[in-house]
Chimera marker file (.cmm) of the C-alpha trace (Angstrom):
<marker_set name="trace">
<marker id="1" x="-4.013" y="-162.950" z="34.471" r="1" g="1" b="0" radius="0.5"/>
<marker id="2" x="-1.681" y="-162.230" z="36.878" r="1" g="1" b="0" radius="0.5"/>
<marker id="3" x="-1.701" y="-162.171" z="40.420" r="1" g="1" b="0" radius="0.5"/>
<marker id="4" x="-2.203" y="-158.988" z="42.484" r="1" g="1" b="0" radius="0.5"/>
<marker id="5" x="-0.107" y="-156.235" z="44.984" r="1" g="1" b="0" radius="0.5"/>
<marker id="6" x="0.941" y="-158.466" z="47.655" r="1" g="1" b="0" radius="0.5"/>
<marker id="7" x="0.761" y="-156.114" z="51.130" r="1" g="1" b="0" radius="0.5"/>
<marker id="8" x="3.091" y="-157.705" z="54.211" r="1" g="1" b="0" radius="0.5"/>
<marker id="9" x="2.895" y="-155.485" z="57.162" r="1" g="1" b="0" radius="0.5"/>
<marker id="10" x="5.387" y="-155.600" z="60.158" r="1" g="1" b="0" radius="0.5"/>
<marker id="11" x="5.016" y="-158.337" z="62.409" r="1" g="1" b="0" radius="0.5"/>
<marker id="12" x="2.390" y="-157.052" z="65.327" r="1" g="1" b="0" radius="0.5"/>
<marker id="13" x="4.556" y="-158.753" z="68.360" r="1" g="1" b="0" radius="0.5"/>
<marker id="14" x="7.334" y="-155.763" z="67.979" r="1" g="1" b="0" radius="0.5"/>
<marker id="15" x="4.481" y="-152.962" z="67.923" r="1" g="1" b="0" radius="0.5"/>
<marker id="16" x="2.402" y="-154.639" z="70.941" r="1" g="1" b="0" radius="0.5"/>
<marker id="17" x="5.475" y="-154.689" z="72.941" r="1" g="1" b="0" radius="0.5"/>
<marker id="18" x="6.393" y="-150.984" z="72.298" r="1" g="1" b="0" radius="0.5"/>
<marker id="19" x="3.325" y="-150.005" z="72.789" r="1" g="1" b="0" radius="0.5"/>
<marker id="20" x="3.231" y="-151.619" z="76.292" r="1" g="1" b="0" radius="0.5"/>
<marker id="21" x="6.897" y="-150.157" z="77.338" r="1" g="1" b="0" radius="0.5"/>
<marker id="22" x="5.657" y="-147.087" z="75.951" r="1" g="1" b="0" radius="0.5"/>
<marker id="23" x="2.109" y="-146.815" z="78.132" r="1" g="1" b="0" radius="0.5"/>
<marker id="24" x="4.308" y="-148.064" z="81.024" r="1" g="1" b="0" radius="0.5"/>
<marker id="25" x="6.723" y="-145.216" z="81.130" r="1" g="1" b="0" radius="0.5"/>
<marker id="26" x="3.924" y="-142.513" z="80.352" r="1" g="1" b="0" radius="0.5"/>
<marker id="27" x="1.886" y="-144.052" z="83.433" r="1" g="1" b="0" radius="0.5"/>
<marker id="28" x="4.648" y="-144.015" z="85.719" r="1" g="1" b="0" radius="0.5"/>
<marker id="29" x="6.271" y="-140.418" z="84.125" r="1" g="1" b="0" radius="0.5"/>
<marker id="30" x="2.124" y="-139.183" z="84.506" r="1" g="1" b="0" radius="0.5"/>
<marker id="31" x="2.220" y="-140.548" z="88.077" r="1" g="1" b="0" radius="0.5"/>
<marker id="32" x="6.407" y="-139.098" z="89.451" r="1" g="1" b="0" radius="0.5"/>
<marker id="33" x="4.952" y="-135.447" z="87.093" r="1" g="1" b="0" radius="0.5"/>
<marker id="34" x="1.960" y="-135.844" z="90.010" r="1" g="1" b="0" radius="0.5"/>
<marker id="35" x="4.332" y="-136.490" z="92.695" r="1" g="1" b="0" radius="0.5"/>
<marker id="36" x="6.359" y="-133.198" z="91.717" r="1" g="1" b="0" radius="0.5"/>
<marker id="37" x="8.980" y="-134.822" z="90.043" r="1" g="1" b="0" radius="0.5"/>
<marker id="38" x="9.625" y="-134.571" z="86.427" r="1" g="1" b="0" radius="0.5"/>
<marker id="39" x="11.707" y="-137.177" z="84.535" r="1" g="1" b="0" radius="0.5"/>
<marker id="40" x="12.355" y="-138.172" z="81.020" r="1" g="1" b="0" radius="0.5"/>
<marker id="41" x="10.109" y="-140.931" z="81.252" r="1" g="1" b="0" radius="0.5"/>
<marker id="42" x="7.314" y="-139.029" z="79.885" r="1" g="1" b="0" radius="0.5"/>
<marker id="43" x="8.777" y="-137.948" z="77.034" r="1" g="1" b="0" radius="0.5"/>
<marker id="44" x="10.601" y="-140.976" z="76.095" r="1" g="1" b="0" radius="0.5"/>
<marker id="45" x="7.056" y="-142.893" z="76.636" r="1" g="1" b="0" radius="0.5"/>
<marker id="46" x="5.538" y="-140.737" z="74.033" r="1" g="1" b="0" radius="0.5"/>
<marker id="47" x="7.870" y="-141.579" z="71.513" r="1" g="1" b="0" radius="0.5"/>
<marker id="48" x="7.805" y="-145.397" z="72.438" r="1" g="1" b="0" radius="0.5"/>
<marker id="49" x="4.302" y="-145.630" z="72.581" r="1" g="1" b="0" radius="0.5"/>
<marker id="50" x="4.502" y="-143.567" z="68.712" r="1" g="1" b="0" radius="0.5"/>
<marker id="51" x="6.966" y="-145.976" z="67.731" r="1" g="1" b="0" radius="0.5"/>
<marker id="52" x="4.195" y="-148.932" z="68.548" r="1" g="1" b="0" radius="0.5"/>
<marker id="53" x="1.959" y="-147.240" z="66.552" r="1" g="1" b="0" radius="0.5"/>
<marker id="54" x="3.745" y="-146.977" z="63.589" r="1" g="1" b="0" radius="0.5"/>
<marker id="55" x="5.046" y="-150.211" z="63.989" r="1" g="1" b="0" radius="0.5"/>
<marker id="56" x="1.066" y="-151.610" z="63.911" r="1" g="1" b="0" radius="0.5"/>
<marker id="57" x="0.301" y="-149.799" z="60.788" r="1" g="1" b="0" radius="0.5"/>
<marker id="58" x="3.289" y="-149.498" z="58.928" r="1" g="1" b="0" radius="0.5"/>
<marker id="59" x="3.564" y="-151.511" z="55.550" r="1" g="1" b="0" radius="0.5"/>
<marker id="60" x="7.226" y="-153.212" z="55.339" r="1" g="1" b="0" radius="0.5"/>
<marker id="61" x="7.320" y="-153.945" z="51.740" r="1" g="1" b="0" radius="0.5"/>
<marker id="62" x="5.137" y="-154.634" z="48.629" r="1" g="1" b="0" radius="0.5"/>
<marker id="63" x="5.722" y="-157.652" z="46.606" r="1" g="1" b="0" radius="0.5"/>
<marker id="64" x="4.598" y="-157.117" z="42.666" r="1" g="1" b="0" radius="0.5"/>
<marker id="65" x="4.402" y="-160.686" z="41.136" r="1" g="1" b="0" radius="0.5"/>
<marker id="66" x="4.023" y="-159.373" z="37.223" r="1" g="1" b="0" radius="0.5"/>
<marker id="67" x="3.830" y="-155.648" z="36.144" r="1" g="1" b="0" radius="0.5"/>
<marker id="68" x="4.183" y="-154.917" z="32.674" r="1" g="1" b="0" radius="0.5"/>
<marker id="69" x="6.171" y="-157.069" z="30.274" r="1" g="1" b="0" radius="0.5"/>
<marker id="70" x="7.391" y="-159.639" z="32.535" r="1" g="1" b="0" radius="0.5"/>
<marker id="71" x="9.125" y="-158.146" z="35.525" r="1" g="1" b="0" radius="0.5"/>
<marker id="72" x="8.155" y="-157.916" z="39.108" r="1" g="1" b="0" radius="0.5"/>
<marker id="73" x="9.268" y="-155.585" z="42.124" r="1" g="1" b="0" radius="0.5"/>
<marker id="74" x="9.860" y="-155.947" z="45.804" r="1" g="1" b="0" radius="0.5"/>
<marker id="75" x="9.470" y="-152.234" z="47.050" r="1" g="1" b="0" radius="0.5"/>
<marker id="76" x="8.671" y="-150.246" z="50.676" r="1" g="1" b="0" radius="0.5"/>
<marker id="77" x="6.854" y="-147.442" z="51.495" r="1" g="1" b="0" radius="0.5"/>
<marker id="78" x="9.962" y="-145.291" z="52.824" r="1" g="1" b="0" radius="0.5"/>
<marker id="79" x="11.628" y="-142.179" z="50.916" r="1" g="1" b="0" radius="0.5"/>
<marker id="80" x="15.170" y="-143.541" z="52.312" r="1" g="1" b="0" radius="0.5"/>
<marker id="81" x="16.538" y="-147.107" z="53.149" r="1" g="1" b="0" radius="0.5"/>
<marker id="82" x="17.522" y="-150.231" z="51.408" r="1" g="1" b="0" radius="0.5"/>
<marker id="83" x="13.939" y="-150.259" z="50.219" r="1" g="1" b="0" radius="0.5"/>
<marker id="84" x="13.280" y="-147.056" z="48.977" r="1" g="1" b="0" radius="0.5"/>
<marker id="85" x="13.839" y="-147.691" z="45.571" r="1" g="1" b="0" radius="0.5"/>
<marker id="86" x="12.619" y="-151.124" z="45.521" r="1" g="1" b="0" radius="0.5"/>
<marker id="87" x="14.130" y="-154.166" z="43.643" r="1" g="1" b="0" radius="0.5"/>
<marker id="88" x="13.123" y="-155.478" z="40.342" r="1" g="1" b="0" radius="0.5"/>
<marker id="89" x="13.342" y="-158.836" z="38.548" r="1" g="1" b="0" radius="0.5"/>
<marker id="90" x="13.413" y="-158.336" z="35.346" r="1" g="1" b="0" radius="0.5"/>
<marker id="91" x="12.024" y="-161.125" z="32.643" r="1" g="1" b="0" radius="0.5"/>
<marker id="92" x="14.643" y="-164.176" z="33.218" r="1" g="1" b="0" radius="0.5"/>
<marker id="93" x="14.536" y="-162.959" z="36.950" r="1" g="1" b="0" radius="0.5"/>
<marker id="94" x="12.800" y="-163.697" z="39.849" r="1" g="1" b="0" radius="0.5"/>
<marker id="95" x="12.784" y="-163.927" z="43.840" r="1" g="1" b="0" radius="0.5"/>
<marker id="96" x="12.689" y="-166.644" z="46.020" r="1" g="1" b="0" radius="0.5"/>
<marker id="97" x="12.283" y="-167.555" z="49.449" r="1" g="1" b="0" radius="0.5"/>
<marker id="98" x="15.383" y="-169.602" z="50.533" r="1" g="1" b="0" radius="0.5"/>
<marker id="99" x="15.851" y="-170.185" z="54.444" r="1" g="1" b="0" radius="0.5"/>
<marker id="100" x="13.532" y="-167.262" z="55.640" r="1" g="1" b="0" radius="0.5"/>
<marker id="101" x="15.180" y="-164.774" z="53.808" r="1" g="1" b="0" radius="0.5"/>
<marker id="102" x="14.004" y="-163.244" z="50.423" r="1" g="1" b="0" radius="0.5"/>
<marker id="103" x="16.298" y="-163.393" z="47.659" r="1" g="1" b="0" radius="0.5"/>
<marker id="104" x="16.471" y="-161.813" z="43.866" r="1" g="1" b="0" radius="0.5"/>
<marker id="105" x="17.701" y="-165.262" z="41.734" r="1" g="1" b="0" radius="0.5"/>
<marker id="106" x="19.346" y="-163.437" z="38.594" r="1" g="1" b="0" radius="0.5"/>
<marker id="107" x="18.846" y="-164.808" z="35.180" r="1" g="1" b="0" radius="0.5"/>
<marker id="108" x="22.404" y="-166.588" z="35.804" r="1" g="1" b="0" radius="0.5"/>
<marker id="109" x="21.426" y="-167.972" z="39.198" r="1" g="1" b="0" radius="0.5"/>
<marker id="110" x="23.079" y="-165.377" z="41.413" r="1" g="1" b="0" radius="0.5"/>
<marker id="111" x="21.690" y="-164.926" z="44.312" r="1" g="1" b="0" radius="0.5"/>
<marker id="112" x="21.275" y="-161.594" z="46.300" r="1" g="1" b="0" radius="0.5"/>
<marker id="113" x="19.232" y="-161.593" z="49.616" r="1" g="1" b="0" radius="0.5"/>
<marker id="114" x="16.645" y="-158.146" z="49.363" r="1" g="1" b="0" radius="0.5"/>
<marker id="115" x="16.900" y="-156.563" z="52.399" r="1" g="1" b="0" radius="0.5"/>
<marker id="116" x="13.881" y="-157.686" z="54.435" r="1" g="1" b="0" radius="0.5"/>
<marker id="117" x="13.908" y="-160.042" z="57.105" r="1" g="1" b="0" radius="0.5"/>
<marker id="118" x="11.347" y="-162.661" z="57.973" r="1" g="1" b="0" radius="0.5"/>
<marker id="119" x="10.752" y="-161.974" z="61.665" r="1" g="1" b="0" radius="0.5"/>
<marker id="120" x="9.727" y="-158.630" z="60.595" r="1" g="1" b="0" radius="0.5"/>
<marker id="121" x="7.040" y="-159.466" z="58.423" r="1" g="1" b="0" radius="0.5"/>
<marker id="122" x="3.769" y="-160.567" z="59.448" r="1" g="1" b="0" radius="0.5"/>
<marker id="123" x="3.560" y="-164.419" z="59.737" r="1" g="1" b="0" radius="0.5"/>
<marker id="124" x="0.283" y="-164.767" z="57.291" r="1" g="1" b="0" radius="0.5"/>
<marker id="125" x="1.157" y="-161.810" z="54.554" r="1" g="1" b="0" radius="0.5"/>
<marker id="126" x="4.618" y="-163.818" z="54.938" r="1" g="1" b="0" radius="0.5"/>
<marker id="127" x="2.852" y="-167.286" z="53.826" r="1" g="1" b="0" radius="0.5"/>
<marker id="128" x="0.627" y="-165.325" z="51.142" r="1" g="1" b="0" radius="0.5"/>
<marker id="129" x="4.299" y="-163.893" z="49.561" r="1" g="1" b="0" radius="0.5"/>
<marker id="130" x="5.684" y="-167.841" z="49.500" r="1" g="1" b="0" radius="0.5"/>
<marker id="131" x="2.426" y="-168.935" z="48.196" r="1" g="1" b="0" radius="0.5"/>
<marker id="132" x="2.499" y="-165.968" z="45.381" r="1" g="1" b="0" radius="0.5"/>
<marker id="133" x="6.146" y="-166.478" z="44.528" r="1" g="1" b="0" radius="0.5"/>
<marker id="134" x="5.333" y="-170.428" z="44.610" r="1" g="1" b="0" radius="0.5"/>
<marker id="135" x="2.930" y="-169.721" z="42.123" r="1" g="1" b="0" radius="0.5"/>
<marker id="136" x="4.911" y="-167.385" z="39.552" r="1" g="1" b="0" radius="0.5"/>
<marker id="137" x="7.553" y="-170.309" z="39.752" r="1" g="1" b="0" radius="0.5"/>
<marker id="138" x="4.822" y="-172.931" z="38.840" r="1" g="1" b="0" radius="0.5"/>
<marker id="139" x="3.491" y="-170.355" z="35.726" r="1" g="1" b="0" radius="0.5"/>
<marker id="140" x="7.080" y="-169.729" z="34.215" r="1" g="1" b="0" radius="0.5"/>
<marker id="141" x="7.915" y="-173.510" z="34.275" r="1" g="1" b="0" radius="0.5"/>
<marker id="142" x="7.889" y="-175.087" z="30.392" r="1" g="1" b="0" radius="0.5"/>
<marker id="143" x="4.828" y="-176.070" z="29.358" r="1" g="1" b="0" radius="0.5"/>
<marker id="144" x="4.391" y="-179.068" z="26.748" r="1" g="1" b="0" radius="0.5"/>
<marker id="145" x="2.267" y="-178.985" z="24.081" r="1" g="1" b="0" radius="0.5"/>
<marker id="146" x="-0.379" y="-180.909" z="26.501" r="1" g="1" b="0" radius="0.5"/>
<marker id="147" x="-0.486" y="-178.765" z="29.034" r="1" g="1" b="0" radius="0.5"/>
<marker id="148" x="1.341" y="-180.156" z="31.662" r="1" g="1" b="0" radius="0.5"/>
<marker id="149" x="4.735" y="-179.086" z="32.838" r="1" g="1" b="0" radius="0.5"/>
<marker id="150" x="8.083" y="-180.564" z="31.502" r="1" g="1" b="0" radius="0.5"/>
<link id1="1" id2="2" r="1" g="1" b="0" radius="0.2"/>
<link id1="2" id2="3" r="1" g="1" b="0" radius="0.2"/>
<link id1="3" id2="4" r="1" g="1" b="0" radius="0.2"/>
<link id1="4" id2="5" r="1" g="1" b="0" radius="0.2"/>
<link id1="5" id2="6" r="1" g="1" b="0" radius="0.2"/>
<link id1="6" id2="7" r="1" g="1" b="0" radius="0.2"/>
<link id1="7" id2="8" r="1" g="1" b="0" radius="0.2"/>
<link id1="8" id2="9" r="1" g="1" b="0" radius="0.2"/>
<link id1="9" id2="10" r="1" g="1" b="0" radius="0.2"/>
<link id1="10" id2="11" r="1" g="1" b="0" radius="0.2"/>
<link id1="11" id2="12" r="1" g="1" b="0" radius="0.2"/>
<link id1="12" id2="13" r="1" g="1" b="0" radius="0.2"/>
<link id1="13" id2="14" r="1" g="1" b="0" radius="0.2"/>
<link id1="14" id2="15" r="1" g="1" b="0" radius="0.2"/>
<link id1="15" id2="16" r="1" g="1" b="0" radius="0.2"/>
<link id1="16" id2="17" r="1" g="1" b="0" radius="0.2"/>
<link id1="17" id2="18" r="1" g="1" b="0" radius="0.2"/>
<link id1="18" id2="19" r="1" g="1" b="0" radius="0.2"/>
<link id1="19" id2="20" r="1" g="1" b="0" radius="0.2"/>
<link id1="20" id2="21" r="1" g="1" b="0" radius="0.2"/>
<link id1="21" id2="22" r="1" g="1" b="0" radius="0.2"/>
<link id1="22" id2="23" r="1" g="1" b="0" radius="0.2"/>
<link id1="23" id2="24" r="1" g="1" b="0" radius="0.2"/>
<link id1="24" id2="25" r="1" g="1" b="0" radius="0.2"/>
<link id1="25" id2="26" r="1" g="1" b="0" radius="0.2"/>
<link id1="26" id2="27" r="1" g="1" b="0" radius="0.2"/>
<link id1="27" id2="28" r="1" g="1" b="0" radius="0.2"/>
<link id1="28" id2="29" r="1" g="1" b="0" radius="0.2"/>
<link id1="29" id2="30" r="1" g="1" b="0" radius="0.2"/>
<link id1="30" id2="31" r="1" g="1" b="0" radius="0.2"/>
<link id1="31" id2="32" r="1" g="1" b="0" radius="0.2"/>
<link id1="32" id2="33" r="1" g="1" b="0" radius="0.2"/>
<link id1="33" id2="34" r="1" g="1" b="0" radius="0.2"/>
<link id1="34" id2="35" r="1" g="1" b="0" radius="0.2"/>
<link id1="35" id2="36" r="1" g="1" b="0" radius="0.2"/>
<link id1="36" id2="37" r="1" g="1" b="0" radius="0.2"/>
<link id1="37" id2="38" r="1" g="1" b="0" radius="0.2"/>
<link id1="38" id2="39" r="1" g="1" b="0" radius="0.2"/>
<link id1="39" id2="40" r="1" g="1" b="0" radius="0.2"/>
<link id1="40" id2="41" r="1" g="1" b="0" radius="0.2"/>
<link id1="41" id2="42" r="1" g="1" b="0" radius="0.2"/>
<link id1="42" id2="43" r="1" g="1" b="0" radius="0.2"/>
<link id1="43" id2="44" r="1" g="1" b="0" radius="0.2"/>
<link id1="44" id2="45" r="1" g="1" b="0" radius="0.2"/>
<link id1="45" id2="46" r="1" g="1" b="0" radius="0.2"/>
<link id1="46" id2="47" r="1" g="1" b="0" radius="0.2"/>
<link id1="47" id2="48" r="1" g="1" b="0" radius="0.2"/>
<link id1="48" id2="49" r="1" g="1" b="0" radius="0.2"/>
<link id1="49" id2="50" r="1" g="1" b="0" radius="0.2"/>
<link id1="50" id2="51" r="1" g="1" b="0" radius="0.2"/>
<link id1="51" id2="52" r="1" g="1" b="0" radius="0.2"/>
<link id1="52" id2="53" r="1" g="1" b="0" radius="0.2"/>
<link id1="53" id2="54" r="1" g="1" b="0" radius="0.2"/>
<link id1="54" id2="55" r="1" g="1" b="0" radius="0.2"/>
<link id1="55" id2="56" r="1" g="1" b="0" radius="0.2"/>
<link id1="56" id2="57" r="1" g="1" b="0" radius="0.2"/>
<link id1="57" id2="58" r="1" g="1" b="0" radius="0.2"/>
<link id1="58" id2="59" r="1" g="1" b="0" radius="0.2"/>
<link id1="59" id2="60" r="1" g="1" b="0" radius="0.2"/>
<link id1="60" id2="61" r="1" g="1" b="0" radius="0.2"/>
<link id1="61" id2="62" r="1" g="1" b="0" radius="0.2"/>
<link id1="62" id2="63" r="1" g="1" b="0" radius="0.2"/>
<link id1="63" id2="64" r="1" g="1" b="0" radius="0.2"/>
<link id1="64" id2="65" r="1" g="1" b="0" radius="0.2"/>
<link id1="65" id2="66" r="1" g="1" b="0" radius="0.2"/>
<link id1="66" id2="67" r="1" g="1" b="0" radius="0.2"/>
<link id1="67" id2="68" r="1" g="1" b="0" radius="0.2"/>
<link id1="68" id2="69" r="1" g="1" b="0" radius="0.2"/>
<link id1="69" id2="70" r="1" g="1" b="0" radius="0.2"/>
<link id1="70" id2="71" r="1" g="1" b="0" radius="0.2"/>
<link id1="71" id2="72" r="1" g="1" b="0" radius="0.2"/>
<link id1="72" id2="73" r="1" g="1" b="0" radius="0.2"/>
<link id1="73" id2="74" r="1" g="1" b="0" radius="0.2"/>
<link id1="74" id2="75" r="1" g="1" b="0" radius="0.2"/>
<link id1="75" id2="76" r="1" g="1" b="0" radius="0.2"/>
<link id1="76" id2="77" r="1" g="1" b="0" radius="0.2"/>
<link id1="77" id2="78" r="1" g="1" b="0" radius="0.2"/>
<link id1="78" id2="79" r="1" g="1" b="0" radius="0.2"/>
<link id1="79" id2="80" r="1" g="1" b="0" radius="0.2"/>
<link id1="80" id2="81" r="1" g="1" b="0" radius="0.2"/>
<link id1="81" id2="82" r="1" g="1" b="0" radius="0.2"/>
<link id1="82" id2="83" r="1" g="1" b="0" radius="0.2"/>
<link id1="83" id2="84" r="1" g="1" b="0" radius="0.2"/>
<link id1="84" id2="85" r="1" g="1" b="0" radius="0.2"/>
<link id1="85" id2="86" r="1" g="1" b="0" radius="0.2"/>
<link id1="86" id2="87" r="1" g="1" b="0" radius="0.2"/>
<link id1="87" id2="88" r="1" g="1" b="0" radius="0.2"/>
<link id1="88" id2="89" r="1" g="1" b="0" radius="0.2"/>
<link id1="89" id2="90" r="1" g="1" b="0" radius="0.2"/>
<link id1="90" id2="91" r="1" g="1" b="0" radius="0.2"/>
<link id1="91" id2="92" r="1" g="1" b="0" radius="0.2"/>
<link id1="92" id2="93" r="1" g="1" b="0" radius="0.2"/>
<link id1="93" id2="94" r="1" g="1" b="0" radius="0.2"/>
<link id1="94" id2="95" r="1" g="1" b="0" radius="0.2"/>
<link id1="95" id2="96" r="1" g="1" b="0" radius="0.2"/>
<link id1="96" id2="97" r="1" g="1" b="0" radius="0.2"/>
<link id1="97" id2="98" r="1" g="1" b="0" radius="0.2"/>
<link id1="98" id2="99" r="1" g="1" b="0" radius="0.2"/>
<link id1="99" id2="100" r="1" g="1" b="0" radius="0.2"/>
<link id1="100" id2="101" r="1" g="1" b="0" radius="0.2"/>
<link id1="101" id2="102" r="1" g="1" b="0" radius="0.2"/>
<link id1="102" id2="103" r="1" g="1" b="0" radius="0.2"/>
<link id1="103" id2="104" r="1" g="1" b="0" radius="0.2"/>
<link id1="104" id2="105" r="1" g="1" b="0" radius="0.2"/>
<link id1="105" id2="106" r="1" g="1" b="0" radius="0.2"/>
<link id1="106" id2="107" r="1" g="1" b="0" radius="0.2"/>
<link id1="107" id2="108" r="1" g="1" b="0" radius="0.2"/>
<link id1="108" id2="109" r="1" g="1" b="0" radius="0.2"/>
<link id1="109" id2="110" r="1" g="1" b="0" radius="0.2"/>
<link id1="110" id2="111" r="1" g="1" b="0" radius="0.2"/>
<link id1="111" id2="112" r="1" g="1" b="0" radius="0.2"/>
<link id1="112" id2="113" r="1" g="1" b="0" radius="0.2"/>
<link id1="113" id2="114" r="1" g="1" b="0" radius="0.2"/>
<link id1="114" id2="115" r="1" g="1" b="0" radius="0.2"/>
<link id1="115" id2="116" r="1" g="1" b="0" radius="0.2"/>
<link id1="116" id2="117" r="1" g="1" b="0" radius="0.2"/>
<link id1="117" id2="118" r="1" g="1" b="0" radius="0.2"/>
<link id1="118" id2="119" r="1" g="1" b="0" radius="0.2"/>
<link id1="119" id2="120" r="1" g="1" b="0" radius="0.2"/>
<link id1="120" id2="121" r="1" g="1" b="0" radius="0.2"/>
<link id1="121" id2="122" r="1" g="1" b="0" radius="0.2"/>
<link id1="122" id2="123" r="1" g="1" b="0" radius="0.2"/>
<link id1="123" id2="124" r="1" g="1" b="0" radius="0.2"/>
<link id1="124" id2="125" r="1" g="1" b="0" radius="0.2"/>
<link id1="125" id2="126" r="1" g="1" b="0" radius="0.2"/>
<link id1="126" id2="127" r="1" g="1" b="0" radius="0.2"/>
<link id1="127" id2="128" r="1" g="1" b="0" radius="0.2"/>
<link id1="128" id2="129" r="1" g="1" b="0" radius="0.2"/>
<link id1="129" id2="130" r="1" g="1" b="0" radius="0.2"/>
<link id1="130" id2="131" r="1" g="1" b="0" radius="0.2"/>
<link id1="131" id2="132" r="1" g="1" b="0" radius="0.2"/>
<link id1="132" id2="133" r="1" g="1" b="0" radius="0.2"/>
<link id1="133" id2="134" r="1" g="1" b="0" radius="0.2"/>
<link id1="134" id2="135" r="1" g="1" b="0" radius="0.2"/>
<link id1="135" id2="136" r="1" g="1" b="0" radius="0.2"/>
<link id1="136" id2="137" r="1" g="1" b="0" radius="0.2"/>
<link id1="137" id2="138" r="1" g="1" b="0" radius="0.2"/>
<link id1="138" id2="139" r="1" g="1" b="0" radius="0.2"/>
<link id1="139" id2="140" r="1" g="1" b="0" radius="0.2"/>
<link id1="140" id2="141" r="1" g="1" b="0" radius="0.2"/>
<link id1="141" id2="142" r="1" g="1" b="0" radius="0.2"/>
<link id1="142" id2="143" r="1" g="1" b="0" radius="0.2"/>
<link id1="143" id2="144" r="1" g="1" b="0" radius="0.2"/>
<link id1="144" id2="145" r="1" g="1" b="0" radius="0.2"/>
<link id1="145" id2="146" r="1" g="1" b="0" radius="0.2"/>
<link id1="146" id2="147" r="1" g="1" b="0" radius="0.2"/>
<link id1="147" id2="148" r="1" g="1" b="0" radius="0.2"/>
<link id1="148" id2="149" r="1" g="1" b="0" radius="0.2"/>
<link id1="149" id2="150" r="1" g="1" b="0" radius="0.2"/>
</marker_set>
């Protein structure tokens, strides 16, 4: 059986802070508009405070431990980007986690870093992805004829 969709959203510290620079400037554009004075504050605070938003809800990536016959993805939700069309490890592939960063290990052992960073991520859906790729590791290791690993 293998392991399910692995979800890791943005990190909420970047969206809380937008979303606080963003209510500031619409309070203090709502409050210079009531003065008589109109600035690009308002404005600007609408799109900061959208920007939060997004950034709360927003999925950054999808991790697929095992689809199909033996190959799993790392993919985000956007149409463009370096993770619109995901990345796949084929069978003899896989990722890893190596210093923070997400890498594809190639059936050689090249490594390629997949663009995501972990300061983005959210710090528990971050620990679920080690724990899931931690996991795949331990089930493609060589198994004697006993059971244990070799």
């Amino acid at each position: 059986m293998s392991p399910s969709r692995i979800k890791v959203r943005l990190t909420p510290v970047v969206g809380v802070l937008l979303l606080a620079l963003g209510l500031l400037n619409l309070v203090l554009g709502v409050w210079l508009l009531g003065l008589g004075d109109f600035t690009m504050g308002l404005p600007i605070g609408v799109v900061i405070t959208f920007a939060g938003a997004v950034q709360l809800t927003r999925t950054y990536f999808w991790f697929d431990p095992e689809i199909g016959a033996g190959w799993s993805s790392v993919s985000g939700p956007a149409r463009f980007g370096p993770l619109a069309r995901g990345v796949k490890a084929e069978r003899g592939e896989r990722f890893a986690v190596e210093q923070g960063r997400l890498t594809h290990v190639a059936a050689d052992g090249t490594r390629t870093p997949v663009p995501v960073r972990r300061w983005m991520a959210n710090r528990a859906d971050w620990r679920a992805l080690e724990a899931a790729l931690s996991e795949t590791a331990r089930l493609r290791e060589p198994r004697t004829p006993d059971g244990g690993a070799s």
